[in-house]
C-alpha positions as CSV (number, residue, x, y, z in Angstrom):
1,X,121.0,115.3,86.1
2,X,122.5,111.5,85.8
3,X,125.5,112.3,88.2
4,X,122.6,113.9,90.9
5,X,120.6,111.0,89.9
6,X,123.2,108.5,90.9
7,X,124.2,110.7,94.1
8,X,120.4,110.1,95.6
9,X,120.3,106.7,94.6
10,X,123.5,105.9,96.5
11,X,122.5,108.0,99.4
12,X,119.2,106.5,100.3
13,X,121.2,102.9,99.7
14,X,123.2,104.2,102.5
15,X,120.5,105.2,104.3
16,X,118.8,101.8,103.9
17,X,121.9,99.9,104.9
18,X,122.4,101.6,108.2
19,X,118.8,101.8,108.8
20,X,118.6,97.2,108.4
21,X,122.0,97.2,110.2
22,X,120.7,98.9,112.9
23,X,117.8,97.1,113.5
24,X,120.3,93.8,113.0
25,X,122.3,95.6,115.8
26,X,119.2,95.8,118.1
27,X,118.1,92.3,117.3
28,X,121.8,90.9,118.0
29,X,121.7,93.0,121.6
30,X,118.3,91.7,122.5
31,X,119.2,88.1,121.4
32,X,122.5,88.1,123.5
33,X,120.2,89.4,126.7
């Protein structure tokens, strides 16, 4: 239950990283346009 616990929590930090550096991504292309 901790170890599956720990597994989501890490997954939807992963998902939350890519998700902002995405959106850093886009605001970096539309800056440089």
């Amino acid at each position: 239950m901790q170890v599956n616990y720990i597994c989501s929590s890490l997954f939807v930090l992963k998902e939350v990283c890519f998700l902002d550096g995405f959106v850093t991504r886009m605001k970096c292309k539309l800056d440089s346009l």
